[in-house]
KEVODO-30440 format. One record per residue: residue in three letters; x, y, z of N, C-alpha, C in turn. Coordinates in Angstrom, 1 decimal. Example, Ala and Ser with C-alpha at 12.3 -4.5 7.8 and 13.67 -1.06 7.14 Angstrom:
<recs>
+-----+--------+--------+--------+--------+--------+--------+--------+--------+--------+
!   r !    n.u !    n.v !    n.w !   ca.u !   ca.v !   ca.w !    c.u !    c.v !    c.w !
+-----+--------+--------+--------+--------+--------+--------+--------+--------+--------+
! ala !   13.2 !   -5.7 !    7.8 !   12.3 !   -4.5 !    7.8 !   13.2 !   -3.3 !    7.8 !
! ser !   12.8 !   -2.2 !    7.1 !   13.7 !   -1.1 !    7.1 !   12.9 !    0.0 !    7.9 !
+-----+--------+--------+--------+--------+--------+--------+--------+--------+--------+
</recs>
This chain:
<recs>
+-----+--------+--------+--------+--------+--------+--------+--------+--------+--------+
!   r !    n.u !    n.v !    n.w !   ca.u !   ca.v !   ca.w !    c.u !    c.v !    c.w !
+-----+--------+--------+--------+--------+--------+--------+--------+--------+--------+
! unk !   39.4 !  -54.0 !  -32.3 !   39.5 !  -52.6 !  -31.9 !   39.4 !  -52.5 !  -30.3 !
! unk !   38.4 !  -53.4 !  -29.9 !   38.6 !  -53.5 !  -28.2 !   39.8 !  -53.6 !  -27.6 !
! unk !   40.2 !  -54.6 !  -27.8 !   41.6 !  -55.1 !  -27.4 !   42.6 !  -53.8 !  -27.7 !
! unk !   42.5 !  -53.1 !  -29.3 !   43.5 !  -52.1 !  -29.0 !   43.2 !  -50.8 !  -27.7 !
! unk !   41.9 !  -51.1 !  -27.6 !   41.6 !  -49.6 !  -26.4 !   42.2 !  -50.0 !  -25.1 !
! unk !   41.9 !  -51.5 !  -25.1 !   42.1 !  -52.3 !  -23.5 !   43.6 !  -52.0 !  -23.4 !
! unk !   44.5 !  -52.5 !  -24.6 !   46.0 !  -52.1 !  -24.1 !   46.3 !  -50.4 !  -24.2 !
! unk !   45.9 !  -49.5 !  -24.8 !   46.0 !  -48.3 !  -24.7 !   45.7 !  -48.1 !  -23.3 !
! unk !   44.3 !  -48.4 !  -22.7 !   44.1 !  -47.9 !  -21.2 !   44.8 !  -48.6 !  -20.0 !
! unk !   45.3 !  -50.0 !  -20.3 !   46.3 !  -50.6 !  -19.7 !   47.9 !  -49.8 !  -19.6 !
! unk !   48.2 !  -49.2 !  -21.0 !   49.6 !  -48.4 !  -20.8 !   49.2 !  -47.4 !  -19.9 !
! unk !   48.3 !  -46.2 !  -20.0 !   48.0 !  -45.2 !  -19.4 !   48.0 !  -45.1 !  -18.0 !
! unk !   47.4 !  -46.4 !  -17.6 !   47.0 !  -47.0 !  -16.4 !   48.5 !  -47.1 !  -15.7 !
! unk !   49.6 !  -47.7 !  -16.3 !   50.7 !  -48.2 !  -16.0 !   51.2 !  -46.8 !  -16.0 !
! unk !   51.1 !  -46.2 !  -16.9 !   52.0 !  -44.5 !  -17.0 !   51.9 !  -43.7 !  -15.6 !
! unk !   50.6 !  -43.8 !  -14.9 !   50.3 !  -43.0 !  -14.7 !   50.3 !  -43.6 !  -12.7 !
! unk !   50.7 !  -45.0 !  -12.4 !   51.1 !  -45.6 !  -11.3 !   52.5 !  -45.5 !  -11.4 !
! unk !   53.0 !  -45.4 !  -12.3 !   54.9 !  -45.0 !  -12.7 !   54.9 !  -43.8 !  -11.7 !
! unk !   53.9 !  -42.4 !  -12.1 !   54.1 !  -41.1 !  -12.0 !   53.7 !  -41.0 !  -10.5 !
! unk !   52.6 !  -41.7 !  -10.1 !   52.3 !  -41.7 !   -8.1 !   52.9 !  -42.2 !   -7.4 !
! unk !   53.6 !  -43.3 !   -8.0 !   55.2 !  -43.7 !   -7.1 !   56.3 !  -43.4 !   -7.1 !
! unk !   56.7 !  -42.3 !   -8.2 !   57.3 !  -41.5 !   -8.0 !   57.4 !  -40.3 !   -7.1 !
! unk !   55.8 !  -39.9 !   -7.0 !   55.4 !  -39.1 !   -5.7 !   55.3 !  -39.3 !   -4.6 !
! unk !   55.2 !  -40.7 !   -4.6 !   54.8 !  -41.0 !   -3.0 !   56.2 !  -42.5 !   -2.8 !
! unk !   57.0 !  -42.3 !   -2.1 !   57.8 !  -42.9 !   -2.4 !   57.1 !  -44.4 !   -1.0 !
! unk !   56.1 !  -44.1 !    0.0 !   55.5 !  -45.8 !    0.0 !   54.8 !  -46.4 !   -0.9 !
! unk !   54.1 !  -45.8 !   -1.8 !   53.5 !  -46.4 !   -2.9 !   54.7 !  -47.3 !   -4.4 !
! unk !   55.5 !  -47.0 !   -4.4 !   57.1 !  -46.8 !   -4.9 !   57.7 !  -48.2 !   -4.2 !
! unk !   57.3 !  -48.6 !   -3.0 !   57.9 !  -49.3 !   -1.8 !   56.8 !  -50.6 !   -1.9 !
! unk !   55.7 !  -50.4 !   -1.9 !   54.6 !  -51.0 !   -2.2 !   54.7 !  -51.7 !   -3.5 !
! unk !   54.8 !  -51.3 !   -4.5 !   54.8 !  -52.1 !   -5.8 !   56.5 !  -52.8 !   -5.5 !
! unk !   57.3 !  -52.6 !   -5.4 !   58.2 !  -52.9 !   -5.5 !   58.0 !  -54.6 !   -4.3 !
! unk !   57.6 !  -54.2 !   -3.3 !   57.3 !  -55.5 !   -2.4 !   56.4 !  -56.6 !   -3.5 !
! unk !   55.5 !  -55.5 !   -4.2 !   54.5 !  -56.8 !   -5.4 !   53.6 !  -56.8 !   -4.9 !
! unk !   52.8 !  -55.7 !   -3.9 !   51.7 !  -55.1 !   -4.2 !   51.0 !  -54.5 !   -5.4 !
! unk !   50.0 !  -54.8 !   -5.6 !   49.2 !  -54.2 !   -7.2 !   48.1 !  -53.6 !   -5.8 !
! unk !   48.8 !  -51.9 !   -6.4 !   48.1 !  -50.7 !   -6.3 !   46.8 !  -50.4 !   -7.0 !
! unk !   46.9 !  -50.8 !   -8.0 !   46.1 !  -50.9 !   -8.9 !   44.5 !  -50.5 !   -8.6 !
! unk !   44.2 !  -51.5 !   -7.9 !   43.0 !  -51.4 !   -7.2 !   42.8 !  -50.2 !   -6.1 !
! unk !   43.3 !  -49.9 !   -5.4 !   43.8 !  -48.7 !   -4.6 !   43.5 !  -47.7 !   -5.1 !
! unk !   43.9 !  -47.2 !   -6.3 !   43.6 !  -46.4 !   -7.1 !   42.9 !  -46.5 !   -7.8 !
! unk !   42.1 !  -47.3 !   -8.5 !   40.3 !  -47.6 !   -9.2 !   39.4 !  -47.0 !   -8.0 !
! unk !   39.7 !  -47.7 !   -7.1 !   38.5 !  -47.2 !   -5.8 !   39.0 !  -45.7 !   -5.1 !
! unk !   39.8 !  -45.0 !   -5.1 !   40.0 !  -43.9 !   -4.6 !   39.3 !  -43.2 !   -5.9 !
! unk !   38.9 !  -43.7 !   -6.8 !   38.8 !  -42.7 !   -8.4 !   36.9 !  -42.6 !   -7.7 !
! unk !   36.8 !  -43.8 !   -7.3 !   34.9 !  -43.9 !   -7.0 !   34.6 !  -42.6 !   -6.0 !
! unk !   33.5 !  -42.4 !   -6.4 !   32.6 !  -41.5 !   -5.2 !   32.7 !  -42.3 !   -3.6 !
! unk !   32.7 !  -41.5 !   -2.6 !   32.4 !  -42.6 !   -1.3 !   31.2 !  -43.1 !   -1.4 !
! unk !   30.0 !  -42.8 !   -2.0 !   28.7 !  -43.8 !   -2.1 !   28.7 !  -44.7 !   -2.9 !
! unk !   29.9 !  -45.3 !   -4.2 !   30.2 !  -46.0 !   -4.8 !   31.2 !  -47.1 !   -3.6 !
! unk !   31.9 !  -46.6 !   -3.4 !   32.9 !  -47.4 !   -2.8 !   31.6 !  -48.1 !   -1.5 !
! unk !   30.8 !  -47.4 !   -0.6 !   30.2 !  -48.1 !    0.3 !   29.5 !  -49.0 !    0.0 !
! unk !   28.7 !  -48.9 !   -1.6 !   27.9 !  -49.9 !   -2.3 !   28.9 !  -51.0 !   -2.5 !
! unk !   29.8 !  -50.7 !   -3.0 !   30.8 !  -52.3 !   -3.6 !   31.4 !  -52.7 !   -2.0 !
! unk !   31.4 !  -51.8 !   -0.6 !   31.9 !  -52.8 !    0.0 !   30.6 !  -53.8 !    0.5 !
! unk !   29.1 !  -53.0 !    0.7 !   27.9 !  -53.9 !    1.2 !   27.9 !  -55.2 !    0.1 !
! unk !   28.1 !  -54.7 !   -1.0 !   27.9 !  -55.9 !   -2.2 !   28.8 !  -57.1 !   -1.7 !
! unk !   30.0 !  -57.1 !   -0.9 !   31.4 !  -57.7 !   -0.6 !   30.8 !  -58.3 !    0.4 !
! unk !   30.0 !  -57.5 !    1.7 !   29.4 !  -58.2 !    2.6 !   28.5 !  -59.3 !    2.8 !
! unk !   27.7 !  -58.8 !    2.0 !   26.9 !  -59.4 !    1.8 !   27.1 !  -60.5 !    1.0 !
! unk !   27.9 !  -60.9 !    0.0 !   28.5 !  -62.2 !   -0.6 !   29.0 !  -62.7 !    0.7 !
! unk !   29.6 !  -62.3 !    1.1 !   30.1 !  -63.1 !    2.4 !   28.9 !  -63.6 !    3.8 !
! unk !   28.1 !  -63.2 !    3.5 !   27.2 !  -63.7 !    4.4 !   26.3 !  -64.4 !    3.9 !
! unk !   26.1 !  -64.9 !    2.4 !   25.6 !  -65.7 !    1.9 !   26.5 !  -66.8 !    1.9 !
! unk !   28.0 !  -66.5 !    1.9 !   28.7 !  -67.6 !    1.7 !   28.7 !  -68.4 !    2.8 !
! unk !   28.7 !  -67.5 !    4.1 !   28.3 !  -68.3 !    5.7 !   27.4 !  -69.2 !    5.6 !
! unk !   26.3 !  -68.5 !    5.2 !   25.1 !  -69.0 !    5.3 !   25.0 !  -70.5 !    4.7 !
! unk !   25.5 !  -69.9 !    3.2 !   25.3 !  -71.0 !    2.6 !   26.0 !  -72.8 !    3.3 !
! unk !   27.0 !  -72.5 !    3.9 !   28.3 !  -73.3 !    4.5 !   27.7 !  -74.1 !    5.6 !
! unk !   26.3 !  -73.2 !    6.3 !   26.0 !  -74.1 !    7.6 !   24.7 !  -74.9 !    7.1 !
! unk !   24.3 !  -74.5 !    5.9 !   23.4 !  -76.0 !    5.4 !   24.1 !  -77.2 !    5.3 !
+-----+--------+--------+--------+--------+--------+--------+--------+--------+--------+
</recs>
């Protein structure tokens, strides 16, 4: 049953980046180069206090990954 929800919200997903690059013809230009919007659009869907959390979360892996590198 998962799997059927996952490809249902995968079509929808797909339906509905069909319909914004239709609108926006760099987005249209963008997939076509083989950009995946995809993500673009998950994070424009977050609140801006969600999006600033997941980028500190990003930062901060990366400064552990420094860190980690100069031991």
């Amino acid at each position: 049953m998962q799997n059927h929800n996952n490809q249902n919200e995968n079509a929808k997903k797909t339906r509905y980046l069909d319909d914004i690059s239709k609108a926006i013809p760099e987005l249209a230009a963008a997939r076509e180069y083989g950009i995946d919007i995809s993500l673009l659009v998950d994070n424009l869907g977050l609140t801006p206090k969600d999006r600033i959390k997941q980028h500190q979360i990003a930062l901060n892996t990366i400064e552990k990954l420094r860190n980690a590198r100069r031991l």
